[in-house]
Structure formats: C-alpha cells, structure tokens
C-alpha positions as CSV (number, residue, x, y, z in Angstrom):
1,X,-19.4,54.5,-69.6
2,X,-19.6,50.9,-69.5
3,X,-20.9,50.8,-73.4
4,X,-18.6,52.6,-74.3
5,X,-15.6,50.6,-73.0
6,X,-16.7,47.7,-74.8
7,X,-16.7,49.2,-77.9
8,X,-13.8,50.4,-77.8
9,X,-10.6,48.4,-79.5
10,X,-8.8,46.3,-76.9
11,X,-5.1,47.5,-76.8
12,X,-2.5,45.0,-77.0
13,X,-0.2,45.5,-74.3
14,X,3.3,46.7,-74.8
15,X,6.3,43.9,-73.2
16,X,7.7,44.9,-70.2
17,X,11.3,46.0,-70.9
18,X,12.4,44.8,-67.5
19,X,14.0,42.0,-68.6
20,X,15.4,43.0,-71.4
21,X,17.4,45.5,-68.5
22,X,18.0,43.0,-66.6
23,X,19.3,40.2,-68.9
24,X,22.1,43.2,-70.1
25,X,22.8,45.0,-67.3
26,X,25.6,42.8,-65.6
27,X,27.5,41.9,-69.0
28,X,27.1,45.9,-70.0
29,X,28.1,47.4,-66.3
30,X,30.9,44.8,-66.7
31,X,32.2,46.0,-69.8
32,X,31.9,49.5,-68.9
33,X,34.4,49.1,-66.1
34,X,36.7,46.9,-68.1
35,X,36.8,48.4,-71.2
36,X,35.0,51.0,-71.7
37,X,37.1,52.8,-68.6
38,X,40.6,51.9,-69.6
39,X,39.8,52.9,-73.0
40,X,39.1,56.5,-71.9
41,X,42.0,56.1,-69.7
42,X,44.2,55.3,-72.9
43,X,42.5,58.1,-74.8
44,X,43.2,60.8,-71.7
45,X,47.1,59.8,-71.6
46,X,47.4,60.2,-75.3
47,X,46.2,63.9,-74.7
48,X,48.5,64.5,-71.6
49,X,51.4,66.9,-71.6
50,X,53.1,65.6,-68.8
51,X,55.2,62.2,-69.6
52,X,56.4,61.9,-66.0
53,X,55.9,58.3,-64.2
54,X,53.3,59.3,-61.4
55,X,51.7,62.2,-63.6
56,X,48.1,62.0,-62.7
57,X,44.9,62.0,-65.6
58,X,44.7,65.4,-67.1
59,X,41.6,66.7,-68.6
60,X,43.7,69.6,-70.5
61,X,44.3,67.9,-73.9
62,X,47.5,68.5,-75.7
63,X,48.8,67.3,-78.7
64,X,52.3,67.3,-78.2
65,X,52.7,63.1,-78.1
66,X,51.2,63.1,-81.5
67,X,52.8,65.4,-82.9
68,X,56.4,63.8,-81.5
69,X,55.0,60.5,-83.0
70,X,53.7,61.6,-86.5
71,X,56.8,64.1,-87.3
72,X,59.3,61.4,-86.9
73,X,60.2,59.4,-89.4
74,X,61.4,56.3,-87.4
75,X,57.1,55.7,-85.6
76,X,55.9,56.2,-89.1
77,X,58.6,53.4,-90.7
78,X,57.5,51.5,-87.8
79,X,54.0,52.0,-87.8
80,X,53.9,51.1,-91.9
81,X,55.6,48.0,-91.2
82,X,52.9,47.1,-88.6
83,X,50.6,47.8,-91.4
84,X,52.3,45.7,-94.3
85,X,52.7,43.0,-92.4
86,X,48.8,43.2,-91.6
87,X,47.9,43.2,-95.2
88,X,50.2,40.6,-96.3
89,X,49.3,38.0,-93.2
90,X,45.8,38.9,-94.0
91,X,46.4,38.3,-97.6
92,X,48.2,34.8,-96.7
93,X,45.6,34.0,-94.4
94,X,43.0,34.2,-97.5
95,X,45.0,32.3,-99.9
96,X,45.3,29.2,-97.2
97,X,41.7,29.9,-95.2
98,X,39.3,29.4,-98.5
99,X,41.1,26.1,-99.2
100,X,41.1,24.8,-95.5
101,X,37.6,25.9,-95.0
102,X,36.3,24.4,-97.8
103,X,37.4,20.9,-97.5
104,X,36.3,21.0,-93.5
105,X,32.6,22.0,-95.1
106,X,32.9,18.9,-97.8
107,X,34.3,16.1,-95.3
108,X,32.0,13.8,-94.4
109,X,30.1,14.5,-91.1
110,X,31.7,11.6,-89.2
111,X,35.1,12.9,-90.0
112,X,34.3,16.4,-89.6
113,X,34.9,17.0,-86.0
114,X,38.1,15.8,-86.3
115,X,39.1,18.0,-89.2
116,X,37.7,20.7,-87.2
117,X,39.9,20.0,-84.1
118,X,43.2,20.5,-86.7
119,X,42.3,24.2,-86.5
120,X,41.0,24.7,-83.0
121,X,44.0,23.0,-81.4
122,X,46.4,25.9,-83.0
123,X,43.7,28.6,-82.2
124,X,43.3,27.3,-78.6
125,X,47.0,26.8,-78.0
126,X,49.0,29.9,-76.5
127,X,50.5,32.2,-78.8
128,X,54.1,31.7,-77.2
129,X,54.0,27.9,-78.1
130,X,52.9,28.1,-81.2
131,X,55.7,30.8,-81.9
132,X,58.7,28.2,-80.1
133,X,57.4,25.7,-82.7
134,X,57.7,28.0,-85.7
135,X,61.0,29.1,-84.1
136,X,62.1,25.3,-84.3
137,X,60.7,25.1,-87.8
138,X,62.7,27.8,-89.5
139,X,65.4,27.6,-87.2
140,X,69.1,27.1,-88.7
141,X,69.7,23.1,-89.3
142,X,65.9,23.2,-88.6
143,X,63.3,21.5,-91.4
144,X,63.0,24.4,-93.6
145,X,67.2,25.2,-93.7
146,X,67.6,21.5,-94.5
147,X,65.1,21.3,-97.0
148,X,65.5,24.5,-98.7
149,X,68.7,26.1,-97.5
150,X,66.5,29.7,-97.0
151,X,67.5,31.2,-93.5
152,X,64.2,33.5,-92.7
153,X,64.2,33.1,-89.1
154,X,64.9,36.8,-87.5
155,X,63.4,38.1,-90.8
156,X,59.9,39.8,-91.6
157,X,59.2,36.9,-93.7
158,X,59.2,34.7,-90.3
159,X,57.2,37.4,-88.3
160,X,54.4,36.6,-91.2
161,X,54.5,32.6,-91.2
162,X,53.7,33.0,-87.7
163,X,51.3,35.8,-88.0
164,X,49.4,33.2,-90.6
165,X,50.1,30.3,-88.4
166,X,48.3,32.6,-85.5
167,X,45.5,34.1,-86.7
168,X,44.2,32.4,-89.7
169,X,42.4,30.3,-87.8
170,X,39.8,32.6,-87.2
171,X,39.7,33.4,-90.7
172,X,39.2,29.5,-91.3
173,X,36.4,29.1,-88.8
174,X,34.6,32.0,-89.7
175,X,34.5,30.7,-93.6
176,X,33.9,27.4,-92.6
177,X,30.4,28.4,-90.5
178,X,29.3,29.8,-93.6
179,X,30.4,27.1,-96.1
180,X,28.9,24.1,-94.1
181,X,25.5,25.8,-93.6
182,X,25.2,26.6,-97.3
183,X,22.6,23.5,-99.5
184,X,24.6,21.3,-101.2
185,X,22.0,21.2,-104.0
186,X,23.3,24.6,-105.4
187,X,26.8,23.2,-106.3
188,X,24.7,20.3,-108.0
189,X,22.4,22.4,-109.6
190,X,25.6,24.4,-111.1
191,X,27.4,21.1,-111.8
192,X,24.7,20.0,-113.7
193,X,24.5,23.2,-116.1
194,X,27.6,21.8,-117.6
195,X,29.8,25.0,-114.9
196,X,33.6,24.2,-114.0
197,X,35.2,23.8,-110.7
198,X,36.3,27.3,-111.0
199,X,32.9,28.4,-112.3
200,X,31.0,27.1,-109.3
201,X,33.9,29.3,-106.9
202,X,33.8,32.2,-108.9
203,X,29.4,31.7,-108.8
204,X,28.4,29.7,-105.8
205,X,31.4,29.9,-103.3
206,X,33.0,33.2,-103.3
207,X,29.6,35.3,-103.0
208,X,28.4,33.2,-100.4
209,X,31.3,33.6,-98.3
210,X,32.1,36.8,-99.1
211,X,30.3,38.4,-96.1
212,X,32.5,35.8,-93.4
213,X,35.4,36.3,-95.9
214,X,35.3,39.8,-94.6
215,X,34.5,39.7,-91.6
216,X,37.5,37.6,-91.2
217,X,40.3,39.2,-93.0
218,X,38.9,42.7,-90.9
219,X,39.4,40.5,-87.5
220,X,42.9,38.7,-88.8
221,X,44.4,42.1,-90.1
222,X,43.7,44.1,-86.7
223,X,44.8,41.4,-84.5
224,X,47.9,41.2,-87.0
225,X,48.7,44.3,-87.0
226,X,48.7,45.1,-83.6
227,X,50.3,42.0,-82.4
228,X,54.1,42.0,-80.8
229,X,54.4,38.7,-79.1
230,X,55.3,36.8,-82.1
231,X,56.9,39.5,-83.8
232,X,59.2,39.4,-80.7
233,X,59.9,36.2,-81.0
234,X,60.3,35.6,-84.5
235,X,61.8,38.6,-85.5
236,X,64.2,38.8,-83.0
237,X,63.5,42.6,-82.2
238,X,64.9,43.1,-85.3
239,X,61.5,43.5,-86.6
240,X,60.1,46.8,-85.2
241,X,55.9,47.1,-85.1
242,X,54.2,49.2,-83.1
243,X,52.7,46.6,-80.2
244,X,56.0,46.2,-79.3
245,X,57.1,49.9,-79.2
246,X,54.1,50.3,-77.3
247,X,55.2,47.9,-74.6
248,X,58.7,49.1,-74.3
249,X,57.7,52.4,-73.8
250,X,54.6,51.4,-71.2
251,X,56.6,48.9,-69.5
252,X,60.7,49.6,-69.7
253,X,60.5,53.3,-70.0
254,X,57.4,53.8,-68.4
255,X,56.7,56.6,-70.5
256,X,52.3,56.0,-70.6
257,X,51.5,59.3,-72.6
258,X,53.5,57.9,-75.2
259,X,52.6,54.2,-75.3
260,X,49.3,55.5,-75.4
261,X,49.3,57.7,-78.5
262,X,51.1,55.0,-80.1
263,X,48.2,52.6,-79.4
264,X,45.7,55.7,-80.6
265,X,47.9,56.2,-83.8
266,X,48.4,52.3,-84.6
267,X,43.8,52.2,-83.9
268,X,43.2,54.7,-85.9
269,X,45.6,53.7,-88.8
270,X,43.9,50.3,-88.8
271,X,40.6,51.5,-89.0
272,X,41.1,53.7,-91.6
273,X,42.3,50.5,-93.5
274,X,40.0,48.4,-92.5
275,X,38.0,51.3,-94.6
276,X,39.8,51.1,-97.7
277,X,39.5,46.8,-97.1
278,X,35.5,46.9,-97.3
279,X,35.8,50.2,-99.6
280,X,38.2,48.0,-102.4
281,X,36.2,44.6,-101.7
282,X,32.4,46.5,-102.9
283,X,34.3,47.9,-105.4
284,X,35.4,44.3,-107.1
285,X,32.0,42.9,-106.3
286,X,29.7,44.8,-107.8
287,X,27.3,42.5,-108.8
288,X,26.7,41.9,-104.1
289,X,25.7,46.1,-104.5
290,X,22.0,46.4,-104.0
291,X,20.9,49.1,-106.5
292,X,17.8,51.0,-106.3
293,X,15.2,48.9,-105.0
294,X,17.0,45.8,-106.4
295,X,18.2,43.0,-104.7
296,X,21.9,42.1,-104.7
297,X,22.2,40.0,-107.8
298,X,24.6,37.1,-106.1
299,X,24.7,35.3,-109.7
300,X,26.8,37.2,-111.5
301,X,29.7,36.3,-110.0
302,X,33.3,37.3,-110.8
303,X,34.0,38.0,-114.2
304,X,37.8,36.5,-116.2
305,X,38.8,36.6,-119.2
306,X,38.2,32.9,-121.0
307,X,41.7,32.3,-121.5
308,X,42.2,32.9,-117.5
309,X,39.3,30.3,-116.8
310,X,40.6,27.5,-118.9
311,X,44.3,27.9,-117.2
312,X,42.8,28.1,-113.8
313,X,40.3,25.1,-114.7
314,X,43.5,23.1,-115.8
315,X,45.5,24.3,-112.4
316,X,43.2,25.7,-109.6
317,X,42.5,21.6,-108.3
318,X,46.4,21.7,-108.0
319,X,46.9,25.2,-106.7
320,X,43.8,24.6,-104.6
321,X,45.3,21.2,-102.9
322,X,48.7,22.8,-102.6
323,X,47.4,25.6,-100.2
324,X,45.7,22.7,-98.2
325,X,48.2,20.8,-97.4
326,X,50.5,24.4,-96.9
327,X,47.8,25.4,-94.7
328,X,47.3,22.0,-92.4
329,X,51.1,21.7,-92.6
330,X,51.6,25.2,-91.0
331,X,48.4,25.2,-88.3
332,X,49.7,21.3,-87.2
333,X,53.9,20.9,-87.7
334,X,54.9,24.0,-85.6
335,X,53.1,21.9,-82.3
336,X,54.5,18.8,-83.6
337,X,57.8,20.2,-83.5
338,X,57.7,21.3,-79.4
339,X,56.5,17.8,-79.0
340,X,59.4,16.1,-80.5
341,X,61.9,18.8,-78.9
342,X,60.5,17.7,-75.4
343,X,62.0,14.5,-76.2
344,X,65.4,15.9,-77.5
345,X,68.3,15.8,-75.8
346,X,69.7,19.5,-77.0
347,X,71.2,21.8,-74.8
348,X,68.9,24.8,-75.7
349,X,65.0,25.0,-76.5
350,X,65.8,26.4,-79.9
351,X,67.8,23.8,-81.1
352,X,66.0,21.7,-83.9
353,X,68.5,19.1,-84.5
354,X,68.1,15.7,-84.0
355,X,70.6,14.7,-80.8
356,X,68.6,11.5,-79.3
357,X,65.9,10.6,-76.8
358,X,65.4,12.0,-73.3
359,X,62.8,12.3,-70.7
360,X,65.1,14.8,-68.6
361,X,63.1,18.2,-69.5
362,X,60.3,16.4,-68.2
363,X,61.8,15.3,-64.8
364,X,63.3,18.8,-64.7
365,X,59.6,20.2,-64.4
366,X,59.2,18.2,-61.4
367,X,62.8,18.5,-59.3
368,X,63.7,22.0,-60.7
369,X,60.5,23.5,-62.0
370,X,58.6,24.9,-59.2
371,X,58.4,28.2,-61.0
372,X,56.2,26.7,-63.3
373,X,54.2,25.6,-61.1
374,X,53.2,28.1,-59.2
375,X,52.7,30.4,-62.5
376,X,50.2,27.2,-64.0
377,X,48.4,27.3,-60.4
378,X,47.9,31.0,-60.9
379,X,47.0,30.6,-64.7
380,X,44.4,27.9,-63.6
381,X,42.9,30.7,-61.0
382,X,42.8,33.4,-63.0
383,X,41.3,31.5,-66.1
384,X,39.0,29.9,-64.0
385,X,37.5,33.0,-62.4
386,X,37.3,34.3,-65.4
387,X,34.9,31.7,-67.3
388,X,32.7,32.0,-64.5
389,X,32.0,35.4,-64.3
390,X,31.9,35.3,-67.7
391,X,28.9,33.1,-68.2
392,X,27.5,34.4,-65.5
393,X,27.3,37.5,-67.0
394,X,27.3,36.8,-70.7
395,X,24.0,34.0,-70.1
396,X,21.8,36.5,-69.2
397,X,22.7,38.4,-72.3
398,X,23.0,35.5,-74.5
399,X,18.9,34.8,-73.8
400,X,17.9,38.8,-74.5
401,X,20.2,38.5,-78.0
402,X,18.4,35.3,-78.4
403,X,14.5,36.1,-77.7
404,X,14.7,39.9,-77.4
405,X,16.1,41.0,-80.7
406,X,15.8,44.9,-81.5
407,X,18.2,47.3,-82.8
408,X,19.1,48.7,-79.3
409,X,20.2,45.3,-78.4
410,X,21.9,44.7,-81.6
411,X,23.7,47.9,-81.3
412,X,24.9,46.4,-77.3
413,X,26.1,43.1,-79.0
414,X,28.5,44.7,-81.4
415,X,30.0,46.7,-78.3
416,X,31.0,43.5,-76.7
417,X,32.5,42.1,-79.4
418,X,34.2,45.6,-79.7
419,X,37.4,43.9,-78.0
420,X,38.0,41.3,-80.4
421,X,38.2,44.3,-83.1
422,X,40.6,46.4,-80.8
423,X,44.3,46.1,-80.4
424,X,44.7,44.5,-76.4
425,X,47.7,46.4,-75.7
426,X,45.8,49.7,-75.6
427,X,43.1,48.2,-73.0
428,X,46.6,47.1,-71.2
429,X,47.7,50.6,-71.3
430,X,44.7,51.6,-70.0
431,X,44.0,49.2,-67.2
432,X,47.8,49.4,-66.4
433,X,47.5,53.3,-65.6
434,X,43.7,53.2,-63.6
435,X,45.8,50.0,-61.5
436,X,48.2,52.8,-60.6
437,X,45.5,55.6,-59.7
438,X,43.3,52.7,-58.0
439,X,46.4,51.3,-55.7
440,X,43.8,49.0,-53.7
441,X,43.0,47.0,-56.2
442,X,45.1,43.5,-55.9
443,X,46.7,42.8,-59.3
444,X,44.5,39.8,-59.4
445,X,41.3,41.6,-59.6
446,X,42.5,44.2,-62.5
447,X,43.7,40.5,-64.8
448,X,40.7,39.4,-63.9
449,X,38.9,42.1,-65.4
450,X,40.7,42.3,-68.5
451,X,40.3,38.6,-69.0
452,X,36.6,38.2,-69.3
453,X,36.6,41.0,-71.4
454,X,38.6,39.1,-73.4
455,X,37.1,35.8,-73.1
456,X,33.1,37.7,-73.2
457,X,32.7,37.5,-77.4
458,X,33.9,33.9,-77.4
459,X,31.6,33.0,-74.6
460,X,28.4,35.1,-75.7
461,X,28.4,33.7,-79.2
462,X,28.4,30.3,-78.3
463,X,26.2,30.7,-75.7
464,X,23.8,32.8,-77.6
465,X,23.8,29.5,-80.5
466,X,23.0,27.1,-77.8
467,X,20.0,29.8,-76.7
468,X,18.8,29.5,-80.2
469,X,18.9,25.9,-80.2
470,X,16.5,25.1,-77.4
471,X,13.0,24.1,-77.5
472,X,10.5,27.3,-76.2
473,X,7.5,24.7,-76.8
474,X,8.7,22.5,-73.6
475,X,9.3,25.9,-71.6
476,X,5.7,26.5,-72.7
477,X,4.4,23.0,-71.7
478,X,6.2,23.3,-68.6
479,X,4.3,26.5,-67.5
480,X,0.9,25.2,-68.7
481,X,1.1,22.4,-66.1
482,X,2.0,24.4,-63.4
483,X,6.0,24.8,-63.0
484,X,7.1,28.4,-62.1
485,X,10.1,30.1,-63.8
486,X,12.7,28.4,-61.0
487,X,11.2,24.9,-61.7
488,X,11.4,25.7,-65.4
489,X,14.9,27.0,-65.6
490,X,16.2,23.9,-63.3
491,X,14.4,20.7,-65.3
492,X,14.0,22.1,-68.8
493,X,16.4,25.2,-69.7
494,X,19.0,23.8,-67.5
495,X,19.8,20.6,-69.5
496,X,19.2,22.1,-72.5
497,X,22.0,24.7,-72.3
498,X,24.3,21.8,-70.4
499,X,26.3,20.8,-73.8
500,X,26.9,24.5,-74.4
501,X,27.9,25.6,-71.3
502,X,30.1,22.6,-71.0
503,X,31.3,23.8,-74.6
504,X,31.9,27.7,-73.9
505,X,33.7,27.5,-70.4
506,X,36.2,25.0,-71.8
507,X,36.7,26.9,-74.9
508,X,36.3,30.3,-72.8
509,X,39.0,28.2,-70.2
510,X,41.4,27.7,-72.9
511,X,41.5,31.3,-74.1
512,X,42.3,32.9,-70.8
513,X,44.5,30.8,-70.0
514,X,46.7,30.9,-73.0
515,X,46.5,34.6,-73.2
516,X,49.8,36.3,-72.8
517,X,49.4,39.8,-75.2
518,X,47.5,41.6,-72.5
519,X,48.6,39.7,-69.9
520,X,52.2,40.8,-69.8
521,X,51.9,44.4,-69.1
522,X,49.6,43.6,-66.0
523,X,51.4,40.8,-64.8
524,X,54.1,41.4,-61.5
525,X,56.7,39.5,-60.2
526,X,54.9,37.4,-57.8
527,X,51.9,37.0,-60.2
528,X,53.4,35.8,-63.7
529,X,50.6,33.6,-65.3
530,X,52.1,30.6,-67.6
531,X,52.3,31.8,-70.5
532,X,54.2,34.9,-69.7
533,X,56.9,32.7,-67.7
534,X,57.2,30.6,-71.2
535,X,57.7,34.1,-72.8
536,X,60.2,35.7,-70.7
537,X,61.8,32.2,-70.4
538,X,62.1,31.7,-74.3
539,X,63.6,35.3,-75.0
540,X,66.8,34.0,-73.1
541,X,66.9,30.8,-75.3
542,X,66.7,28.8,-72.1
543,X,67.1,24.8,-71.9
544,X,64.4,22.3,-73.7
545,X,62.1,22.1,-70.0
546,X,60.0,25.1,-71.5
547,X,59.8,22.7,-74.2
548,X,58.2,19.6,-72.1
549,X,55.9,22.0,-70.1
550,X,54.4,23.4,-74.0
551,X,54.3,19.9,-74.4
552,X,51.8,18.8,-71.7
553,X,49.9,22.1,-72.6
554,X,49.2,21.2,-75.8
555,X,48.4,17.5,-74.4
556,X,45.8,19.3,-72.0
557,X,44.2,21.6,-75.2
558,X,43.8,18.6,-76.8
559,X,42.3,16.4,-73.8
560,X,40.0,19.3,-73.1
561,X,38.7,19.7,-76.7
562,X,37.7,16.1,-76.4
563,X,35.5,16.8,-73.3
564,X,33.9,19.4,-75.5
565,X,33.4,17.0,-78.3
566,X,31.8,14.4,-75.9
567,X,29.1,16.9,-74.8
568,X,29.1,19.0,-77.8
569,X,30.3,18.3,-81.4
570,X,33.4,20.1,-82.2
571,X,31.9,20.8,-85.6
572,X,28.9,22.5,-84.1
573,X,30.9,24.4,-81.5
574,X,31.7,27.3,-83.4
575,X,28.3,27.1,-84.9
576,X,26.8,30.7,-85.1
C-alpha cells in the first residue's frame, strides 16, 4: 500500500475558494439590495396595471403602460430628443475629448497633475453648479450675447453645451489613461518614417485609443441621454427628455407605473443604440477585426483620400488647437463665472452683468443662510457614510479582482460597474417605491444605499490600481520571518494602500456629495442634501447667495483635490 502511494503522482492541490467568497460577498450582497432590488422593483411597476398611488407590487404583468407610452406620439418626440441630444453631446464630447486628452498625455510630467486637475475639478464639481455657471455664460448680456449676439440659453443647443461641459470629462480621462500609458517611441518610430501629424493619428493614436474611445462615448451617451438636471436648467423645461418626464410623473403626479416604463423604454432605447454605436464603429475599423486566426492588424489605420490628407496636414494643428482651447475654455469658464458672480452685486443669481463688488451673498450665508447649513451638514453625513461603507466593502473586492482573477470574478466586476452604465433615475424609481412598501426604513438609510452604489465603481477601480501596485514580495518576506496575516495587513499592506485610500474616499467623498440626479427623488423635506437645495433654489432665479455657497464648494473640490495630490498624484489617480 505504502509502495504504491509513492509512486503515485503527487496532486497539486486545488486553492481554497473561501476567500475568493469572502473578499465578494459584502460588495455583492450590497449591491444586490441596492440595485439589483430596486431594479426589479422598477421592472415590476412597468408591468403593473394599476397606476394608483399606494398600489402594491403586482406579479401579473400587463402591458398597458407601454403600450400608452409607445402609441403616443408626444413620449416618442420626447424620447427621440433624449436620444439626439445623446448622440450629438457624445459626438461633441469626441471632437473636444481627443484634443484635451492628448495634450494632458504630452505635457511634461511635472505639469501634468495640474493639467489633470482642469478636468477633475468640473467632473468633481456638482452638476447644479456647473449648470448656474453655463447659465451665466449664455445668459442674455452674458459673455456669449456680448460677444456674438446668439441667444441659445432656453434652447437645445444650451442643454448640449452643458451636456459636453458635464460629461466629457469622463470621456477625457478615460482617453487620457490610455494615451499616457502608450511608449513614446512609436510616435518617433512613425516620425522618423518621414509619417505626418495626421498620419501618426490616423496610424498610432486613433487605434490605440479606440477601445477607451468607446468605452467612453458608450458611458457619456447613456449618462446624456438619460440626464434631466441640466436639461432642466438650461432648457428651461422648454426642452422635454425623458429623465425629466420620468421625474414629474414619479414625483408630481406620483404616477410610478408610468415613470417606470418610461425609465424601461428610455434603457432599452439606449441600449439598443449603444448597439448600433459599437456595430457602426467595427464597421469603419476594419483593419481592429481579428479574422480567422489572425491577429487584429492595428497598422492599417484609417484610410483618406490624398487630397483629404494634405488639407488636413495643412489645418488639423489648427483645428486640433481650436478644440483645446474650446474644450479647456468650456470644462474651466462656467466655474469661473459662479466665482465672479459671488462677488457681484446683482439682484438675481442669473444675472451676468457686471454691477460692482460685494461680499453681501457671502455674509448672507452666515445671518440668513441656515438652510444651507443644515442641508451641507446632512450632505457631509450622508457622503461621509457613504465612502466608508464603500471601501469597506469595495477593499475586500478590490484584492480578489486584483490576485484572484477568473472569469466568474470578471463577470462580478462588470455588475458593479453596471450602475455607471444605467440611467439613475430608474434605481430612484425603484428605491423610491421599496422606501414606500418598507415604511421603517429612515430616509437616511435608503440615500445611503443608493449612494455607495453610486460611488462603488469609482471607489473599486481605484482601489483595485492601488492593489496592483503593491509589493507581494514584502507580504512574502513578512510571513517568512514570522508575522501572521493581522501583523502583515497592519505594517506592510496597510501603508501600502494609504495613498490610495486617501485618494478614493476623497474622490468617492466628492461624488456623493455633489450628486443631486438620484438624490432628488429620495430626498424629503427635512432631509434635502446640498445640492438639491442649490437646485430647487436656482429654478426660482433666487438672489446671488446660492452663488457664494457654489463658490466655497468649488473652493473645497479644489482644496480637497490637493490633499489627494499630496498623497497621491493627481495624474496617477485615475490610473487603471
């Protein structure tokens, strides 16, 4: 028996999945109650015949909502403007992302944090802000009136500057993570062939970004599309999209079955053109198809006519530096703009004229603005709790994504990152209506909720980066000399993930506390966060103190971003 054990193969034992379980479960059990619930939620009210206001879930499925919202002609003029003016700020978002990406990648590294903060500080500033400053911008008598006499503001061309101004930074910084990774040596080599600026994009650039390049215009276009805040603002209702037939009708007319479908109709609408996006960009880039048992030929590149080449070699350094200063002008003046209106002594916020300097608005926070306050007190709270449930749960994760890679796990990670693809107002919806059934839970828990969710895919990336970055050798060396896992964790993994978790709950902070698109259909009237008190505020056109308070928030985005930057280059934060 004994003989015959020893010549036997030894077996390799299999890895305990245990932690693997482990590592997931509280980030997946999480985002099953979250998100995964009010989604079904959303999905069961669509179905429901009954459209009264205490209705309860029914699990008889009708059709009757969509059929009321795809035989009228008014939801489908609405929901085809929702959808033009997501391919439009998408297409926008391109023409000013390549350019703004690509000189972030080229600027020397010592500059290069600083370039990158010009695009986080939009991205990390609340949507509302951002919109007041573009509302300044275009206003009448305001920059644009005075230097072009064009009147957009109220238009759907204003509802798509700020769309751009909104979202393209995520276009930018997805671009960007590609372009500064990529070996500088290729451009040389290419240079050195005797190939044109416009050779070397068409060659070099453009298929190497192309895979961020989409990934980015699918992420701008379905936040664009669904989004109603701006559109709100900027197109002063005169503008109809779908987010914000969705919130009257979930919030004013309290109609849920029909807010619902509408969500379900505007998803599945996007998706299908998210489809036709990937379907029409494999069909101009042939040459990235694999074939059959070939490997995607990258050097072919993007074929033109010579006479197009020689007139874009002659222009495209012009056209190229035109859409980077459009671009830096549009992320940067709009916050410029609340900053000098704090200052202004104008009787409304709105008002972009010049009528001299005043520090009233900001003693009016102080003697008269208690409201805002209490709603920043709240915000802090909330955003707070949020961040730390959030690493808390997303760590664990972020160390299985890291070490434990396998399709299974792969498969988990694009599900939470599933609600950066989704439109918010259908989790809303959906939280909204289980916050009814579920009467015990205190408003606070169900924003909670919704706000890690929101704040997870930001938070697991980075964190998931800084996993990658650390050193398994010293875990190693720490082990072979004695030091359990506890000892381990606290003197070597510990410091090691410092800078990033520094990094991600500031950036993580900043993002929950700044959101208002989800945020206003859970909020009540003794729990309104910030950002939904500047945006019921700036609907009325109320007097310049929502103006000072934007200012100090932008003064804080900026002050916080430079606590990141001390632990953690800005440059390498959105690293991935």
């Amino acid at each position: 028996m004994a003989s015959s054990r020893q010549g036997a193969p030894a077996l390799t034992p299999r890895p305990s999945l245990l932690p693997v379980f482990a590592g997931l479960a509280p980030l997946t059990i999480w985002m099953g109650v979250a998100f995964a619930l009010p989604m079904g939620a959303v999905l069961l009210l669509a179905l429901q015949e009954d459209t009264g206001i205490f209705a309860s879930l029914s699990f008889v499925p009708s059709p009757a909502r969509f059929e009321e919202i795809l035989l009228d002609s008014y939801y489908l003029g609405v929901l085809w403007t929702s959808i033009r003016i997501g391919l439009l700020v998408t297409l926008f978002s391109v023409l000013i992302g390549l350019p703004v990406a690509s000189w972030l990648a080229r600027l020397p590294a010592r500059w290069r944090a600083l370039g990158v903060a010009i695009v986080l500080i939009p991205l990390l500033t609340n949507v509302v802000i951002r919109s007041v400053g573009l509302i300044l911008l275009l206003s009448r008598n305001g920059p644009v009136d005075q230097a072009t006499g064009l009147q957009i503001l109220f238009t759907e061309a204003a509802v798509i500057i700020a769309l751009v101004q909104v979202f393209s930074p995520f276009l930018i910084m997805a671009l960007y993570d590609t372009l500064q990774a990529r070996d500088p040596r290729i451009d040389e080599a290419a240079s050195s062939l005797g190939a044109s600026p416009v050779d070397r994009f068409l060659t070099v650039t453009l298929p190497l970004a192309l895979p961020a390049l989409r990934g980015g215009m699918v992420i701008v276009f379905l936040l664009a599309s669904t989004a109603y805040v701006s559109a709100t603002l900027l197109g002063g209702k005169k503008v109809r999209v779908v987010g914000m037939l969705v919130f009257e009708e979930g919030l004013l007319n309290q109609n849920y079955p029909l807010a619902a479908a509408l969500a379900i109709v505007l998803l599945v609408t996007c998706l299908f053109v998210v489809f036709l996006i990937n379907r029409a960009i494999d069909w101009a880039t042939p040459w990235l198809r694999p074939g059959e048992g070939k490997r995607p030929q990258a050097s072919a590149g993007l074929s033109l006519p010579l006479s197009v080449r020689l007139v874009l070699d002659l222009a495209g350094p012009w056209i190229g530096r035109a859409l980077l200063a459009g671009g830096l002008f549009l992320l940067i003046f709009p916050l410029l703009m609340v900053v000098v209106n704090s200052v202004n002594n104008v009787p409304q916020a709105t008002t972009a004229v010049w009528r001299g300097f005043t520090l009233r608005w900001y003693e009016a926070i102080f003697t008269q603005g208690s409201r805002y306050f209490d709603a920043a007190i709240i915000s802090a709270q909330l955003a707070g709790a949020a961040i730390l449930v959030a690493i808390a749960i997303a760590l664990p994760a972020a160390f299985v994504l890291a070490r434990r890679p396998s399709k299974g796990v792969f498969a988990l990670n694009a599900f939470y990152m599933l609600p950066l693809a989704l439109p918010g107002i259908a989790l809303a919806i959906g939280m909204l209506k289980l916050l009814q059934i579920f009467v015990m839970v205190p408003p606070f828990l169900g924003l909670l909720l919704i706000h890690v969710v929101l704040i997870v895919p930001f938070t697991l990336a980075m964190l998931r980066a800084t996993v990658l970055q650390l050193d398994v050798r010293l875990e190693e060396a720490a082990a072979s000399l004695g030091a359990n896992r506890v000892k381990t964790f606290l003197l070597i993994i510990l410091p090691g993930l410092g800078p990033g978790l520094v990094a991600a709950g500031i950036i993580g902070f900043l993002i929950s506390f700044g959101e208002v698109t989800v945020t206003a259909f859970l909020a009540t009237a003794r729990m309104q966060t910030l950002p939904v008190r500047i945006y019921g505020d700036v609907q009325f056109d109320v007097e310049p103190t929502v103006n000072a308070v934007s200012a100090l928030l932008i003064l804080g985005t900026i002050m916080m971003l430079l606590i990141v930057n001390r632990f953690m280059r800005l440059d390498r934060v959105w690293h991935r």
